[in-house]
N, C-alpha and C positions, 0 to 999 in steps of 0.2 A: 268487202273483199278488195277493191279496190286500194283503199287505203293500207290496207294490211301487205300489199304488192310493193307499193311504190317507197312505202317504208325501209322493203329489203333491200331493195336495188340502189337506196341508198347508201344504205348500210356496205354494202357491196364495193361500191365505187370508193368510198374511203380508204377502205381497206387497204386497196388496191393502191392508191396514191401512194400513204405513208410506206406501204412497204416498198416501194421504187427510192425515194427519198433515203433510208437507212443505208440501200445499199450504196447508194455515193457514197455516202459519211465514210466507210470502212475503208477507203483507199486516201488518205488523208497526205500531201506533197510539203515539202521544207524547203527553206529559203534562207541564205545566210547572212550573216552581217558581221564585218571584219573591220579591226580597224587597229592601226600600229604605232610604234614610239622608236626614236631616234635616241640612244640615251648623250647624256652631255659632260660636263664635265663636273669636279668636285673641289672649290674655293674657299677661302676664307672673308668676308665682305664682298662678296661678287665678285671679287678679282682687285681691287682696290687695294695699289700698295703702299697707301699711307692709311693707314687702320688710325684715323680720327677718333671715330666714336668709339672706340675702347681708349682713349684718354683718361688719365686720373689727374686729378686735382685734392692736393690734400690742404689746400687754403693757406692767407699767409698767418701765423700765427707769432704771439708774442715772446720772443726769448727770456725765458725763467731762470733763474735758480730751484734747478727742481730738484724735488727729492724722491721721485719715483719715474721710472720709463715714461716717456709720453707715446700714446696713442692719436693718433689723428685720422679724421675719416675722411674718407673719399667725397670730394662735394662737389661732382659732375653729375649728377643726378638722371645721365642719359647715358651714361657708360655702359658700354655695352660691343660684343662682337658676338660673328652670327659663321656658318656651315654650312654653304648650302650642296648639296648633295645631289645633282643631278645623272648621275652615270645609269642609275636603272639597274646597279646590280646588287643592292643593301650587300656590299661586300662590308660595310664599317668603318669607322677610322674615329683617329684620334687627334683632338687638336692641342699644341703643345706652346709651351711661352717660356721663354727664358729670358731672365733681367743681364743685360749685356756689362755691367757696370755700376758702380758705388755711384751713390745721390753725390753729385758734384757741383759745387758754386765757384763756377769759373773768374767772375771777377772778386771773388774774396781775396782778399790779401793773405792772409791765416784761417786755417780751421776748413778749407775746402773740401774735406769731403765728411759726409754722414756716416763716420767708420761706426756698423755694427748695426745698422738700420735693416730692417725687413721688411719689405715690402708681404701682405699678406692676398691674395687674391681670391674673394668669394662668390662663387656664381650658382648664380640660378638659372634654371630654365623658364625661357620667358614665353607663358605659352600665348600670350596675347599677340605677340609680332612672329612667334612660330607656325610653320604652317600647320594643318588640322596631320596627326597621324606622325608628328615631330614627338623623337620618343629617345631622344638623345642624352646623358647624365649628364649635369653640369656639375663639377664639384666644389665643396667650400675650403677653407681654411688651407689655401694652395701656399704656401708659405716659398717664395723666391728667396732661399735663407743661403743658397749657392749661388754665386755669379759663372752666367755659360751654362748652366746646368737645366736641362728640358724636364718641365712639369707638368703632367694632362690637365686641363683645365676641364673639357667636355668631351666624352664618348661617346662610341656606339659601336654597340657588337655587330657583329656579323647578324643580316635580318634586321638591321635598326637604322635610326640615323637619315633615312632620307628625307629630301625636301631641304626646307629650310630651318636650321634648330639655333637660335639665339637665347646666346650666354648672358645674362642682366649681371653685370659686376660694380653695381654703384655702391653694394656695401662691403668695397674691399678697403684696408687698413696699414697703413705705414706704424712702426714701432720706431722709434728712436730712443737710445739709451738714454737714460740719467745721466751718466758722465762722457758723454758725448757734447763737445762743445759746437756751437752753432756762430755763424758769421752771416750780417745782415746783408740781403740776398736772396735769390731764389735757386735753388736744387734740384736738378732732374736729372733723369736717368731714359734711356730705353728699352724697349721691352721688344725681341722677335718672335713673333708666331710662324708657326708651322704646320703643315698638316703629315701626318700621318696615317698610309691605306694600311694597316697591316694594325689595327688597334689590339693591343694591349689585354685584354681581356676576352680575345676573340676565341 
């Protein structure tokens, strides 16, 4: 009898505990956690305005008698320009380049300029120095075939484009004609970049 008693009044007291305990749980309190962003500005090389690392180098090469166009490639093998996109409003944009001027060899005597040369411009998106969620097009075969005239090189639509998005352009291409004569020397030209908030395909 005894044990049959003390059995219940166990049983009892249990009971009694967990049901006090549930009723806490049911009034459950929240607590927040906030935290903000200043947005910044939106550049071409981080503001850098001698765009170095988009340099081309098409090598010096031997003058022929040639019988077909020559092609020559890019041998900067770090050429490269970059977008970086800080504003915080994936509004888009477009970044744009135009060749200001004919290949010119200023101390040539004769034959100074590369009449009929085409600079060709091919880029990739380089997602190894891009940042993570960099979702910007780079485009290929940009052909500077007008002098002054503006050509996208890399976009982003409206929702795209933030961060950092770097254009790889080491496998772009000069053409020079066949009957284009050459003068021993070196030829260069420049090239302006631009940005553009109002892209193109937005």
């Amino acid at each position: 009898m005894k044990k049959t008693l003390l059995g219940l009044l166990f049983s009892t007291a249990l009971i009694a505990t967990f049901g006090l305990t549930a009723s806490a749980a049911d009034t459950p309190q929240t607590s927040n956690g906030t935290v903000g962003f200043q947005g910044g500005n939106i550049t071409i090389d981080n503001g850098d305005t001698d765009l170095t690392g988009a340099s081309l180098d098409f090598g010096t090469n031997q003058i022929q008698a040639a019988d077909k166009d020559d092609n020559y490639n890019n041998t900067n093998k770090s050429a490269a320009v970059s977008v970086v996109d800080l504003r915080g409003t994936a509004a888009g944009w477009d970044l744009r380049v135009k060749q200001n001027d004919v290949f010119k060899n200023e101390k040539a005597v004769s034959n100074k300029e590369l009449t009929g040369a085409i600079l060709t411009l091919n880029g990739v998106l380089d997602m190894n120095t891009s940042t993570t969620g960099a979702d910007a097009t780079a485009n290929t075969g940009v052909s500077l075939d007008t002098l002054n005239s503006d050509k996208v090189l890399m976009t982003a639509a409206t929702g795209k484009g933030n961060g950092k998005n770097v254009a790889d352009i080491t496998k772009s291409q000069l053409m020079v004609p066949k009957t284009t004569a050459r003068a021993e020397g070196s030829y260069s030209t420049t090239l302006t970049w631009s940005l553009s908030t109002t892209p193109a395909n937005s």
